[in-house]
RODO-82315 format. One record per atom (N, C-alpha, C): x, y, z; residue in three letters. Coordinates in steps of 0.02 Angstrom, whole numbers, padded with zeros to 5 digits, always signed. Each point is the difference from the previous one (the first is absolute). Last residue first. Layout:
N
XYZala;...
***
This chain:
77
+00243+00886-00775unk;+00026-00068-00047unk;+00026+00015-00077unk;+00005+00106+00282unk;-00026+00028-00068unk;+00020-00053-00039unk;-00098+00031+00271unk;+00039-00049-00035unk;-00016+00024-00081unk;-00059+00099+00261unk;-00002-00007-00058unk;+00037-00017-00062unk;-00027-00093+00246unk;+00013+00057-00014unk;-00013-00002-00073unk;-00031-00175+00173unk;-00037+00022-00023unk;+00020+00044-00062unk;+00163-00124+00118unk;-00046+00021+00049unk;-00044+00043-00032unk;+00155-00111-00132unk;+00004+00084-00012unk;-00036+00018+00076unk;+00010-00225-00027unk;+00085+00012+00004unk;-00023+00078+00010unk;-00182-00115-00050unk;-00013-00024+00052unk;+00086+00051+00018unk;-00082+00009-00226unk;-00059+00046+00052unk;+00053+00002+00069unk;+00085-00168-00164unk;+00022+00080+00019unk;-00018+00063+00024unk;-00086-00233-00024unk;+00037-00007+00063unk;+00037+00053-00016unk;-00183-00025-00139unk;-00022+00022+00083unk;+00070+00005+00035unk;+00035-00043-00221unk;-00021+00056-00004unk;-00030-00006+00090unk;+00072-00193-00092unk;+00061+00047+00036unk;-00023+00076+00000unk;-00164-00172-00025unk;+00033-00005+00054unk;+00069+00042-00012unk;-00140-00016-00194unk;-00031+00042+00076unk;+00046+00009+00055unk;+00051-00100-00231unk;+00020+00063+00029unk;-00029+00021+00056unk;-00101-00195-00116unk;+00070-00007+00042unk;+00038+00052+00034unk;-00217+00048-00121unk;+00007-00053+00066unk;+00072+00000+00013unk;-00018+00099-00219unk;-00023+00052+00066unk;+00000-00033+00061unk;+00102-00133-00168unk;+00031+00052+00012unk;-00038+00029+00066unk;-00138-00138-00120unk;+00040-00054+00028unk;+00046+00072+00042unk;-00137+00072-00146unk;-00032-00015+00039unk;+00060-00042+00061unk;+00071+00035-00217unk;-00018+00078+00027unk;-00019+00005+00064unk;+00020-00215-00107unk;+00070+00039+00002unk;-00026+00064+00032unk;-00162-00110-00137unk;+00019-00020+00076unk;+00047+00027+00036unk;-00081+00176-00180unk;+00008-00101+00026unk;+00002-00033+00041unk;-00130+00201-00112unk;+00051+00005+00058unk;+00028-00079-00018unk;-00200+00122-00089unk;+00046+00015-00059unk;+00083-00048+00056unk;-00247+00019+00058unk;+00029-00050-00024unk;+00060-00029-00043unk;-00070+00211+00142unk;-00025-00076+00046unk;+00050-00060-00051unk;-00070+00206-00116unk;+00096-00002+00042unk;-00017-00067+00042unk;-00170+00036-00087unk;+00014-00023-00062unk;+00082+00018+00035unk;-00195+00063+00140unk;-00002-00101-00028unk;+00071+00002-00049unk;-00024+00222+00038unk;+00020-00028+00056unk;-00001-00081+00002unk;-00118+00120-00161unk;+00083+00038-00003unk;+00029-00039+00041unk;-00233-00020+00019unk;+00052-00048-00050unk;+00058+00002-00022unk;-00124+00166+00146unk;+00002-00060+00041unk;+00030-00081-00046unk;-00024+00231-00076unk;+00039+00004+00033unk;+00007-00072+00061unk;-00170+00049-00172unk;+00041-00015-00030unk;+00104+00010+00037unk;-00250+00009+00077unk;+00036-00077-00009unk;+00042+00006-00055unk;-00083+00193+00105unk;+00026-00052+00058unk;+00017-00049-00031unk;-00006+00202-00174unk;-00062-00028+00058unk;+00081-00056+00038unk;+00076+00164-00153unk;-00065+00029-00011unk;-00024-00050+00064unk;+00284+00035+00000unk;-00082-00039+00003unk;-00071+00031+00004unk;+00285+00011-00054unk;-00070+00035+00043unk;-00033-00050-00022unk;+00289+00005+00033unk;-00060-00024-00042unk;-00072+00045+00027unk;+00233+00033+00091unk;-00041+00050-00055unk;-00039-00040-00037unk;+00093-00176+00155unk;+00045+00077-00002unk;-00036+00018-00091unk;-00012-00208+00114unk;-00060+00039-00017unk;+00026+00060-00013unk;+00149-00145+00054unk;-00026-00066-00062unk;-00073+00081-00011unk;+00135+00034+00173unk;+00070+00019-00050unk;-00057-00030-00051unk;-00084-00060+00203unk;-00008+00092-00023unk;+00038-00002-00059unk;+00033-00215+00057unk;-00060+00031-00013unk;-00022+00058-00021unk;+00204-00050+00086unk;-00003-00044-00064unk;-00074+00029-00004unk;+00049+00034+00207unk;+00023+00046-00027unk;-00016-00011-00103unk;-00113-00139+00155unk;-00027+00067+00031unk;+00056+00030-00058unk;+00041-00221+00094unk;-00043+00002-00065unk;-00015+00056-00023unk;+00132-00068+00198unk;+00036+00003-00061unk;-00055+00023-00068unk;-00067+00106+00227unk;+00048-00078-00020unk;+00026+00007-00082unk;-00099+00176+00154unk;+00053+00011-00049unk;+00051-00064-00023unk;-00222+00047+00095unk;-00025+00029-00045unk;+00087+00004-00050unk;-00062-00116+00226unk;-00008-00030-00067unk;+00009+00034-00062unk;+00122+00075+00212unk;-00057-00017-00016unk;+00007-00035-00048unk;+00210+00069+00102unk;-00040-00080+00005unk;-00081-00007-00018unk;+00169+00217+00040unk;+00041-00062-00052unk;-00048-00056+00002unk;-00047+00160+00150unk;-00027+00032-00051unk;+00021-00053-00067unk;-00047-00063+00264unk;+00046+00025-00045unk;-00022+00031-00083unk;-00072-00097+00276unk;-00018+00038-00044unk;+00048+00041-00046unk;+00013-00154+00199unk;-00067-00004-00010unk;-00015+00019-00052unk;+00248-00098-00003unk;-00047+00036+00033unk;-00057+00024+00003unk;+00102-00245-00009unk;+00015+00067-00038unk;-00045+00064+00035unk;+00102-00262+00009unk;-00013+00040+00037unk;+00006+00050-00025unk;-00005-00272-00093unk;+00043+00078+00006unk;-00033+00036-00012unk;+00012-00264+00052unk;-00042+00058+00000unk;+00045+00062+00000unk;
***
């Protein structure tokens, strides 16, 4: 188990691995309605490989255990 602190800015979800690639996959597209921004999104979903997926998991654990070294602090990647 590794002990982190209650509340870090490095560890939401919003900046796992999937989040940056993403924004970068919608960057200056628009969208007239919801489903055409919601297939934008199916279609990076499926554009990924395994490999992509495989990467973000494995990377977790050293990404918390440099939360855990910085004692929270703000960490630049």
């Amino acid at each position: 188990m590794v002990l982190h602190p209650p509340y870090s800015p490095d560890i939401p979800p919003s900046d796992y691995h999937l989040f940056r690639p993403l924004k970068l996959f919608l960057k200056e597209k628009r969208f007239a309605k919801y489903e055409g921004l919601k297939m934008a999104v199916f279609d990076f979903f499926d554009s990924q490989s395994a490999a992509f997926w495989k990467k973000g998991i494995d990377d977790l654990p050293e990404r918390w255990l440099t939360v855990v070294t910085n004692d929270g602090q703000y960490i630049v990647y």
